[in-house]
N, CA, C and O of each residue as an XYZ file, in Angstrom:
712
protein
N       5.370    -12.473    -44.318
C       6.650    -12.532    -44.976
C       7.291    -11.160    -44.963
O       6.700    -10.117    -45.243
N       8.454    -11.261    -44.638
C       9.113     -9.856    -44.172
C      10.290    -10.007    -45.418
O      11.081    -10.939    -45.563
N      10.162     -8.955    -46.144
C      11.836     -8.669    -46.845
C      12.647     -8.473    -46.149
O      12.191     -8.012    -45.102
N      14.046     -8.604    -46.136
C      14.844     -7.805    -45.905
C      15.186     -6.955    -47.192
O      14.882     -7.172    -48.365
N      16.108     -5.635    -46.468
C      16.552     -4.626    -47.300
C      17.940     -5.064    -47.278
O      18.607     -5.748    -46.502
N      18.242     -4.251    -48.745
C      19.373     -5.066    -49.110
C      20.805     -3.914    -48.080
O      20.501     -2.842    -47.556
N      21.677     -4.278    -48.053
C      22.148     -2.690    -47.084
C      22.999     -1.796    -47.786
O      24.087     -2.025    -48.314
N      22.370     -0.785    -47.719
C      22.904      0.467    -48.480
C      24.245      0.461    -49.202
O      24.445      1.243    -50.131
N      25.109     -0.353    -48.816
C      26.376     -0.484    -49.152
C      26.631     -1.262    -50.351
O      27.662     -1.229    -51.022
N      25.233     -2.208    -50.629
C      25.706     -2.888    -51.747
C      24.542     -2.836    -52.652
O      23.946     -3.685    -53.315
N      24.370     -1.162    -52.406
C      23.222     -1.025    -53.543
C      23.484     -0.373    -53.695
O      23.482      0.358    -52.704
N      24.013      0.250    -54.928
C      24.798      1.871    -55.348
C      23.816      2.192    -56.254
O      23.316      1.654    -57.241
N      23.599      3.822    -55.285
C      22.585      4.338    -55.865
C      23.037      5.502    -57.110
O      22.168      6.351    -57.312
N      24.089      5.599    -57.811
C      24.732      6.323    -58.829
C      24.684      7.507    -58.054
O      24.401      7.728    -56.876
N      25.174      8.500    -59.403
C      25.412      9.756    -58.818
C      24.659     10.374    -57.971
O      23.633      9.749    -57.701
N      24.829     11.733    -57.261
C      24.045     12.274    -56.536
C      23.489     13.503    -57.431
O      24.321     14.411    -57.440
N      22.098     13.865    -58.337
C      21.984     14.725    -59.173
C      20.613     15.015    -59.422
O      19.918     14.010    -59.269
N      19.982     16.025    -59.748
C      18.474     16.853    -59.407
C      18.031     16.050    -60.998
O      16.861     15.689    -60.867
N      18.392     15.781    -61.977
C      18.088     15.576    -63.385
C      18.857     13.876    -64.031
O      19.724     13.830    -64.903
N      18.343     12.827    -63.431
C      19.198     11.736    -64.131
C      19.160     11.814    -64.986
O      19.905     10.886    -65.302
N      18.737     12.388    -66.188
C      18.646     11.972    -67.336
C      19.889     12.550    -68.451
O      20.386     12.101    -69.484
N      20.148     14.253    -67.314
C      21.537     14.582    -67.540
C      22.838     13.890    -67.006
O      23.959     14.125    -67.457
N      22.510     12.851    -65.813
C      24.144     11.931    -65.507
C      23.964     11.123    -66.566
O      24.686     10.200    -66.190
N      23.490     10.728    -67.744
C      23.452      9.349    -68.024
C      24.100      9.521    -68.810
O      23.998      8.571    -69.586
N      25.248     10.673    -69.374
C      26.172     11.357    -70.840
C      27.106     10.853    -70.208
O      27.102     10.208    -69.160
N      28.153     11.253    -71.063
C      29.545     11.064    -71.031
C      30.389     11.386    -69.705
O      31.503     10.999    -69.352
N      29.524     12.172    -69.146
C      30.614     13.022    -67.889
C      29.056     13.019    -66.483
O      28.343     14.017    -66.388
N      28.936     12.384    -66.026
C      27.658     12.080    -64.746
C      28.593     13.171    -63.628
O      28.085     14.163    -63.105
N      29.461     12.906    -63.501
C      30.425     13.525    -62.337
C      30.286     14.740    -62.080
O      30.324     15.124    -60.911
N      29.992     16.068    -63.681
C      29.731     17.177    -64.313
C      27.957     17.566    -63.455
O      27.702     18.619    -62.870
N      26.895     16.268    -63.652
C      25.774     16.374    -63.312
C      25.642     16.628    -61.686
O      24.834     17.302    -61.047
N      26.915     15.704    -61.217
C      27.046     15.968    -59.524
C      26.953     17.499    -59.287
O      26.134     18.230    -58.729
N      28.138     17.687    -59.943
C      28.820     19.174    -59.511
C      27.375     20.664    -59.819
O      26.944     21.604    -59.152
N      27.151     20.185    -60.949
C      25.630     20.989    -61.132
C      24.639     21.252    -59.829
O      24.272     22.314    -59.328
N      24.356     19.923    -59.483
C      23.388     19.541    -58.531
C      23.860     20.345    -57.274
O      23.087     21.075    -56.652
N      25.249     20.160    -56.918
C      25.412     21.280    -55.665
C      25.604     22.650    -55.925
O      25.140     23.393    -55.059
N      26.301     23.320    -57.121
C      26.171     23.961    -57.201
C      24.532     24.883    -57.505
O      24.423     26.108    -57.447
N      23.552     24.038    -57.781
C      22.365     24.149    -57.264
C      22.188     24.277    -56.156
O      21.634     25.367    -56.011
N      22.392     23.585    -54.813
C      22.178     23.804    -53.497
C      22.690     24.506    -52.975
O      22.032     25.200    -52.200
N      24.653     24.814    -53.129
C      25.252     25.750    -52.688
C      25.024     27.500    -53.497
O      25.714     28.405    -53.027
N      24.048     27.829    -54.676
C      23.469     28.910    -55.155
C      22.357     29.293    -53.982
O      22.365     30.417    -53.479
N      21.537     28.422    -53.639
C      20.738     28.629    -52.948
C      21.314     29.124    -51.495
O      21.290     30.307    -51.156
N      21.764     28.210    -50.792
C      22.303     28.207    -49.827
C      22.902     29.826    -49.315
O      22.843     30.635    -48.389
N      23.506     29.594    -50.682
C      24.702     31.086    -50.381
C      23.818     32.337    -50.119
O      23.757     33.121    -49.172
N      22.933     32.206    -51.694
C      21.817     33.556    -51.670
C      20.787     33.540    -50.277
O      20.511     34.465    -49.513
N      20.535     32.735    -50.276
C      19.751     32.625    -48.316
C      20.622     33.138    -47.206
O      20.323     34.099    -46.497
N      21.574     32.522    -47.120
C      22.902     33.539    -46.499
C      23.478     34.774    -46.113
O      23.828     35.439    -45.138
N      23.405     34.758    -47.408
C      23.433     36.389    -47.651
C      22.512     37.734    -47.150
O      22.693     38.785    -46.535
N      21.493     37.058    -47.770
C      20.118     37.858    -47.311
C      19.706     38.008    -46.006
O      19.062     38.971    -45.591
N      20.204     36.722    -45.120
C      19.570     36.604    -43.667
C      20.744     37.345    -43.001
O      20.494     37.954    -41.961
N      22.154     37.362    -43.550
C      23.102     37.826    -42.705
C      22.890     38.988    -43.123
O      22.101     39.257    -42.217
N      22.908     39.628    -43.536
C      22.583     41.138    -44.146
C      21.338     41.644    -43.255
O      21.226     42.761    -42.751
N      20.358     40.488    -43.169
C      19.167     41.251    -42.583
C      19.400     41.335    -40.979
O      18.758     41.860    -40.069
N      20.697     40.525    -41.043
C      20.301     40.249    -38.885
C      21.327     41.790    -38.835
O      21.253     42.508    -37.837
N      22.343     42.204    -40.132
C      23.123     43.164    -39.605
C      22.705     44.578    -39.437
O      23.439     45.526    -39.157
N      21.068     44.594    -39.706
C      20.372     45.462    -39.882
C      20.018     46.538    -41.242
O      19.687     47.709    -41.429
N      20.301     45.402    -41.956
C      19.714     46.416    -43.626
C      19.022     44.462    -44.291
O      19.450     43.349    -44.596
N      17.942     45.130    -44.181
C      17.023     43.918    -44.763
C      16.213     44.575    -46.036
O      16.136     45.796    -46.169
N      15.658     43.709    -46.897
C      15.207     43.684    -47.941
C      16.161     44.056    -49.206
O      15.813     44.795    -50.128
N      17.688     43.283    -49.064
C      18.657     43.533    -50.361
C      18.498     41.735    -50.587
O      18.472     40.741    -49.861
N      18.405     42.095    -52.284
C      18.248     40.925    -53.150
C      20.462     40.129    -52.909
O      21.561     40.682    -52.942
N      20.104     39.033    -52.752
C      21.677     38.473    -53.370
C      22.168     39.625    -53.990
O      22.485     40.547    -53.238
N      22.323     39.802    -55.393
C      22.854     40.617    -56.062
C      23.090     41.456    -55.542
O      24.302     41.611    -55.392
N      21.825     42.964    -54.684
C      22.385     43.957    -54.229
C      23.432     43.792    -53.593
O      24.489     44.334    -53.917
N      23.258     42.787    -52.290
C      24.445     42.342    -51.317
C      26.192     41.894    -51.897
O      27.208     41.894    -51.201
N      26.103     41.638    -52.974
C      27.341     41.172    -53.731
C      27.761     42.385    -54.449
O      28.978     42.566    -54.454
N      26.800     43.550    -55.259
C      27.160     44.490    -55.156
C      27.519     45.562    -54.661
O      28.252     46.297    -55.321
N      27.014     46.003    -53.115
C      27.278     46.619    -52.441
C      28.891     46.414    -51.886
O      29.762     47.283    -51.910
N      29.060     44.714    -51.273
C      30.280     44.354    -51.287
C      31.716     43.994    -52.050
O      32.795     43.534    -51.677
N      31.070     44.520    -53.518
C      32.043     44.334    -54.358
C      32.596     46.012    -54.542
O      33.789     46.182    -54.793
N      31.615     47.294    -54.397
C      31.639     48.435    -54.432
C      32.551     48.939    -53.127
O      33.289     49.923    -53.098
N      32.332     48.139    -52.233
C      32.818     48.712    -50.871
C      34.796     47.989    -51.141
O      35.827     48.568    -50.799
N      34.694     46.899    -51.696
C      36.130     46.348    -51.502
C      37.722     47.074    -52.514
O      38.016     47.035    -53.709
N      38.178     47.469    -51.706
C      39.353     47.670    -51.858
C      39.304     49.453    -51.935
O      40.170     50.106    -52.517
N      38.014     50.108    -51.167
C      37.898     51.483    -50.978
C      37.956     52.134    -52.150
O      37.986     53.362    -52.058
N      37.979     51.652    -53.260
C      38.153     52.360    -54.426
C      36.427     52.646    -55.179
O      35.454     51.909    -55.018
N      36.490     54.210    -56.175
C      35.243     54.082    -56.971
C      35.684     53.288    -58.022
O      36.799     53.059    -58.490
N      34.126     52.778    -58.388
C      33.744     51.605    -59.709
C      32.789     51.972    -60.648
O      31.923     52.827    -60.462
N      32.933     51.401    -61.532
C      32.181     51.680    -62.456
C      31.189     50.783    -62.614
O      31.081     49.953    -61.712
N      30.315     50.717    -63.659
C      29.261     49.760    -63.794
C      29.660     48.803    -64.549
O      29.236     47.704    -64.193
N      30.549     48.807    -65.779
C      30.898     47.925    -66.329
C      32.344     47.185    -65.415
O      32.613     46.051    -65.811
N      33.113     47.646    -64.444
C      34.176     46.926    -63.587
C      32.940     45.949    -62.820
O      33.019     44.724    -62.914
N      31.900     46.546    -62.124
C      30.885     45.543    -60.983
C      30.246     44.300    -62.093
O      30.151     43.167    -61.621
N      29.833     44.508    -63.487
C      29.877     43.552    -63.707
C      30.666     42.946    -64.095
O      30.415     41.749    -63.959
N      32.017     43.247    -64.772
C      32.682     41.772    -65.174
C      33.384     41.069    -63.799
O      34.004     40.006    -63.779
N      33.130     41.900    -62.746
C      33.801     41.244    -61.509
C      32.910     40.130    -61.090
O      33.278     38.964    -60.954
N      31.668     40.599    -60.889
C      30.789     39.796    -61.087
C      30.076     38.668    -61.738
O      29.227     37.888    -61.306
N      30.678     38.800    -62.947
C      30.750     37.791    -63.983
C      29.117     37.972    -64.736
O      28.517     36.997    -65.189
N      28.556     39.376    -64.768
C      26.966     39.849    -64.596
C      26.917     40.567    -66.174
O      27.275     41.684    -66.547
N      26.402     39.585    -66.809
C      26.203     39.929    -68.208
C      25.274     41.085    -68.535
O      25.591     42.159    -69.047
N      23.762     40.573    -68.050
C      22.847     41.571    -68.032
C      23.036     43.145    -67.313
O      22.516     43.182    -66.198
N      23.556     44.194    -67.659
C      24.015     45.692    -66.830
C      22.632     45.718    -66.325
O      22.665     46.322    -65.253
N      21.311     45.306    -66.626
C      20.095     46.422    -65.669
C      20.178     45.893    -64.628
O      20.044     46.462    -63.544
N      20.443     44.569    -64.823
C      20.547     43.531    -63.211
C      21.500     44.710    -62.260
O      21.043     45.085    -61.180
N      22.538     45.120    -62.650
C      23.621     45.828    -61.781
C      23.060     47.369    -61.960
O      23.042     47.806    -60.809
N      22.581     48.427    -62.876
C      21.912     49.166    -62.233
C      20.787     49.243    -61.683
O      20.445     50.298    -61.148
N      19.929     48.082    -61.700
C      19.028     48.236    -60.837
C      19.420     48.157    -59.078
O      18.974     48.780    -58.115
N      20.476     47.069    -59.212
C      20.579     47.080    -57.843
C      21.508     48.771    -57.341
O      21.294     49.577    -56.436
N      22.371     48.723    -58.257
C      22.751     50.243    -57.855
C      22.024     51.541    -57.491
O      22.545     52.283    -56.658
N      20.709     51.906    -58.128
C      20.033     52.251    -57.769
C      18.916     52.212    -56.206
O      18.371     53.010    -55.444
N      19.037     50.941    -56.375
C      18.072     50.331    -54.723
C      19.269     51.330    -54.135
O      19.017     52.386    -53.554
N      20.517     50.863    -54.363
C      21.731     50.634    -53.033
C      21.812     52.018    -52.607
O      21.804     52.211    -51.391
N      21.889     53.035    -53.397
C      21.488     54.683    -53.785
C      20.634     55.282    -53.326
O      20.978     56.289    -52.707
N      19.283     54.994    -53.395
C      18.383     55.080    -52.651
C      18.607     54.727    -50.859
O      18.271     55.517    -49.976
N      19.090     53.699    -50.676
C      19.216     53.621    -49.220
C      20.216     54.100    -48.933
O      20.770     53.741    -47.894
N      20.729     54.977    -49.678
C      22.052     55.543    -48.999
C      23.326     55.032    -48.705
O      24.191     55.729    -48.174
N      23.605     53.097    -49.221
C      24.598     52.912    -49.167
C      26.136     52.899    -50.015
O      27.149     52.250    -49.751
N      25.932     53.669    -50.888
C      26.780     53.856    -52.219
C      26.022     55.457    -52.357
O      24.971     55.996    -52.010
N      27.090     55.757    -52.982
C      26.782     57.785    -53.721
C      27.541     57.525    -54.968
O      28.417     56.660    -54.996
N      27.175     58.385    -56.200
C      27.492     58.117    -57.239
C      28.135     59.623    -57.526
O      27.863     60.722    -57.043
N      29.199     59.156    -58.619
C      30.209     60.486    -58.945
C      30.519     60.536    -60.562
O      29.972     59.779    -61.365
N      31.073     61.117    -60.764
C      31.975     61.363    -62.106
C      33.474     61.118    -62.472
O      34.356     61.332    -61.641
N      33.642     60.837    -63.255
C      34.896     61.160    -63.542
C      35.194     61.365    -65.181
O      35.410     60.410    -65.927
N      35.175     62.490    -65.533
C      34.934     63.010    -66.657
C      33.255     62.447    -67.108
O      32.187     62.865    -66.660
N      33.465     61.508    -68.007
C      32.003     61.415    -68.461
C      30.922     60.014    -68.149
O      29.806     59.649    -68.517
N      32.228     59.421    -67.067
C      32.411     58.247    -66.802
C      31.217     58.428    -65.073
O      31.223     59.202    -64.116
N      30.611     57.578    -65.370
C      29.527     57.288    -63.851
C      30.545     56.762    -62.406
O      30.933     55.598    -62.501
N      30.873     57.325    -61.450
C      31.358     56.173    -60.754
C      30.557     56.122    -59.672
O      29.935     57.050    -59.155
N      30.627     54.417    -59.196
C      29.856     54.599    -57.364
C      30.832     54.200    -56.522
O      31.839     53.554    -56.812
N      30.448     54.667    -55.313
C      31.301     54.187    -54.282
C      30.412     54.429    -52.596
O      29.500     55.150    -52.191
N      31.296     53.383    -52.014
C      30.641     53.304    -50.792
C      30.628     54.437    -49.857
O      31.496     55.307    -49.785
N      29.362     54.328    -49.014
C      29.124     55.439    -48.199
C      29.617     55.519    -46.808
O      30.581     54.766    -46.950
N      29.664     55.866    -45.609
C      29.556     55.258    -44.393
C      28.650     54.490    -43.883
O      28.891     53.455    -43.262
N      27.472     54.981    -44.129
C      26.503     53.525    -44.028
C      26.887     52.513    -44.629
O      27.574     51.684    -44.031
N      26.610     52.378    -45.673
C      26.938     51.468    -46.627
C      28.471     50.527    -46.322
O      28.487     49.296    -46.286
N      29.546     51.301    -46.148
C      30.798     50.332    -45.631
C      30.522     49.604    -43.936
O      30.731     48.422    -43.666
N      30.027     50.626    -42.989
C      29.641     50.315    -41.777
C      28.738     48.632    -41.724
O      28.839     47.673    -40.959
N      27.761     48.941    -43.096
C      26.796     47.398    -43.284
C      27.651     46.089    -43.603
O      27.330     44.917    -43.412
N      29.281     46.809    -44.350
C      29.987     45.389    -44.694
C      30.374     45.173    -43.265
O      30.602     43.976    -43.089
N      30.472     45.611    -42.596
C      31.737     45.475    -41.499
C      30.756     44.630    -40.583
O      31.097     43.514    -40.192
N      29.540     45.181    -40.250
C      28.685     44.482    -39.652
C      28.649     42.858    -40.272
O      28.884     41.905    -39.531
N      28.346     42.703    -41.623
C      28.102     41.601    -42.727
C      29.474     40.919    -42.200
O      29.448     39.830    -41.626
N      30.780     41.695    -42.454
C      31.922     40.710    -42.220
C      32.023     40.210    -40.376
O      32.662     39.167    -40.245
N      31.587     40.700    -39.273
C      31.636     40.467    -38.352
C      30.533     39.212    -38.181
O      31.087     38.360    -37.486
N      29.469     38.868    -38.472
C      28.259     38.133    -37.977
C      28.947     37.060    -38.986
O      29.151     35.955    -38.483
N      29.326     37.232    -40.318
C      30.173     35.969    -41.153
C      30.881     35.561    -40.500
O      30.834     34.346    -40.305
N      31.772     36.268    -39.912
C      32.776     35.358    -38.996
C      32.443     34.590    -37.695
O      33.084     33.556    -37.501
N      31.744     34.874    -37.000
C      30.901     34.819    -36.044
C      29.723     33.358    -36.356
O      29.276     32.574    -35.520
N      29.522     33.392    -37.590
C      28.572     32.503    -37.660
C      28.642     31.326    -38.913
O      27.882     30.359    -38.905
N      29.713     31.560    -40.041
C      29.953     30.947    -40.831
C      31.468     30.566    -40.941
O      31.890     29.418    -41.072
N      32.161     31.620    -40.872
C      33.742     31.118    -40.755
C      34.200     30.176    -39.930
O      35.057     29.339    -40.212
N      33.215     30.397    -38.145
C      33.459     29.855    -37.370
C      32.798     28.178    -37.641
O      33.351     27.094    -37.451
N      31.872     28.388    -37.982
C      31.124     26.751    -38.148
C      32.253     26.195    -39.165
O      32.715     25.122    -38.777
N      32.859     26.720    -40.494
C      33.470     25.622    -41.263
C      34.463     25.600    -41.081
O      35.066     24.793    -41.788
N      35.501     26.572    -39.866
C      36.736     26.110    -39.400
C      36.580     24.953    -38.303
O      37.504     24.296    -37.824
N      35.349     24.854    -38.036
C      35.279     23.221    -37.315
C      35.401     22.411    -38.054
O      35.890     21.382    -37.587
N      35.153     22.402    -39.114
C      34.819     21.385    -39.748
C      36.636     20.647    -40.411
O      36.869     19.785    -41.259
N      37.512     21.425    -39.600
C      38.961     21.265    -40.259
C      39.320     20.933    -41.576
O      40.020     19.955    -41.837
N      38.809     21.810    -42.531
C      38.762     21.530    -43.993
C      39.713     22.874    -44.081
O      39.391     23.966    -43.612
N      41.064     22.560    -44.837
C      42.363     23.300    -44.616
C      41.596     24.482    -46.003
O      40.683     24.300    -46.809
N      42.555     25.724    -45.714
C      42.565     26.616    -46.719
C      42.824     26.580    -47.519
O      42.197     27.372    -48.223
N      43.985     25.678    -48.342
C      44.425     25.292    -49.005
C      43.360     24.524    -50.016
O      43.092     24.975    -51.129
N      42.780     23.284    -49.476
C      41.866     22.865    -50.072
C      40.126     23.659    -50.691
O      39.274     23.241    -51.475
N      40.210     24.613    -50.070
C      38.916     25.728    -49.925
C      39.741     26.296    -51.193
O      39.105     26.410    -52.241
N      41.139     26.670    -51.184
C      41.496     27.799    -52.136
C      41.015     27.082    -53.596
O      40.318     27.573    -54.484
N      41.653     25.716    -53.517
C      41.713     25.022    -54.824
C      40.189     24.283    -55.221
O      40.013     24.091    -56.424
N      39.367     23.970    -54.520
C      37.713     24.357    -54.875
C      37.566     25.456    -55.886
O      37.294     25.450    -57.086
N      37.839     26.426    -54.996
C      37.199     28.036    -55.839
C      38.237     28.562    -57.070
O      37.938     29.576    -57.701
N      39.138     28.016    -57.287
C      40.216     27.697    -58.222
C      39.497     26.644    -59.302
O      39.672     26.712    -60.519
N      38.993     26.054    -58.899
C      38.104     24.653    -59.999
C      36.797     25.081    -60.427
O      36.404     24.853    -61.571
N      35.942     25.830    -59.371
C      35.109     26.409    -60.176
C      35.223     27.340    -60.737
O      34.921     27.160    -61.916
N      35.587     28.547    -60.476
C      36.458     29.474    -61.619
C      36.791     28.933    -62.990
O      36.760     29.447    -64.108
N      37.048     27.995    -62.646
C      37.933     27.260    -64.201
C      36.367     27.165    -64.978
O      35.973     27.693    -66.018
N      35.826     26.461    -64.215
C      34.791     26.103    -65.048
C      33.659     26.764    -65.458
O      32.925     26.455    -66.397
N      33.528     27.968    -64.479
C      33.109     29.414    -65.000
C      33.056     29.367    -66.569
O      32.163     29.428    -67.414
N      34.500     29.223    -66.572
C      35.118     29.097    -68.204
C      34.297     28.855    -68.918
O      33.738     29.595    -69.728
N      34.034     27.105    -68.550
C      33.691     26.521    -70.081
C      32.192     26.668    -70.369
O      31.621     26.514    -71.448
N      31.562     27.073    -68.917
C      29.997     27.380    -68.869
C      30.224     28.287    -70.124
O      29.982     27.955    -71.284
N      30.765     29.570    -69.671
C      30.922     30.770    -70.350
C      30.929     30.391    -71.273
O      29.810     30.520    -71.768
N      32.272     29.471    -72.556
C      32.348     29.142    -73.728
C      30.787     28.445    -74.324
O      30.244     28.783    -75.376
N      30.478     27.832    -73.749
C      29.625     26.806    -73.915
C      28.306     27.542    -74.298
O      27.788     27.411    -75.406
N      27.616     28.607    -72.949
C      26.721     29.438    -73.550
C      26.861     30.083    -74.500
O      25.852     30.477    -75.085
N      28.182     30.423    -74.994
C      28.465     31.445    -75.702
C      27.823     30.553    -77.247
O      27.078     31.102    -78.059
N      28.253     29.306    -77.352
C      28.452     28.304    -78.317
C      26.801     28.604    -78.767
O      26.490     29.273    -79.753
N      25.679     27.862    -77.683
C      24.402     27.830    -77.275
C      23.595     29.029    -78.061
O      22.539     28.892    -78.679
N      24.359     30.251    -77.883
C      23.903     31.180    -78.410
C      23.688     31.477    -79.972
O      22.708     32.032    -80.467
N      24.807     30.990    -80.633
C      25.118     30.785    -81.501
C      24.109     29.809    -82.343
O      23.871     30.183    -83.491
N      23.607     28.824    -81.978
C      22.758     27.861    -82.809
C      21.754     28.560    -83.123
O      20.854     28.074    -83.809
């Protein structure tokens, strides 16, 4: 006796989410968005690290790499408290530790300004974005402009999570509080 299977189409398998027990509230849709932003955390930080390492500076954590490139953008010195709220990086040792690594390898030098710490990028150190932004384009820009998913729609994604940055933010903040 052979079953048949019923066909995928008329068996809805609910949301797509790492924790059912969190879709089963008021908002399941919320549990989706979690779940990739689980995969796309990963994803990104793997990314990062491998493109960084093929551009020839290997062994930087995510973070360093987001700091280095947040230090290098717009040629200007930063401070420690500008890298984290750009960052959205509550914990500061998280950001001087990586400042330090980045220091050590020579890609950032650190300065003053009155009593104020600043860092800023080095020639190594900017030379590694340029490399980082060339192999991105080369290997990621190019794969998801196949994929003809307009800019427009990419803008207003990262426009929606931003937003919701927000309410994480409120929400832990709330969390904290109990």
């Amino acid at each position: 006796m052979s079953q048949e299977k019923e066909p995928l189409a008329e068996h809805s398998l609910g949301p797509i989410v790492s924790s059912e027990h969190l879709a089963s509230g008021a908002l399941p849709a919320l549990s989706e968005i979690e779940f990739g932003l689980v995969m796309l955390n990963h994803a990104f930080s793997r990314w990062m690290v491998r493109c960084m390492a093929a551009t020839g500076v290997p062994d930087l954590s995510p973070v360093d790499i987001l700091v280095l490139h947040n230090i290098n953008s717009r040629n200007k010195p930063k401070t420690l408290a500008d890298i984290a709220l750009v960052l959205n990086i509550e914990d500061t040792h998280v950001v001087t530790y990586a400042l330090k690594k980045l220091e050590r390898l020579k890609l950032i030098k650190s300065g003053r300004r009155g009593k104020e710490k600043l860092v800023m990028v080095t020639e190594a150190g900017a030379d590694a974005c340029a490399r980082y932004k060339a192999t991105r384009e080369s290997l990621l820009v190019k794969s998801v402009l196949s994929t003809e998913v307009s800019t427009d729609s990419l803008s207003q994604v990262a426009a929606r999570l931003r937003a919701l940055s927000g309410h994480y933010d409120q929400a832990a903040r709330a969390a904290a509080s109990l």
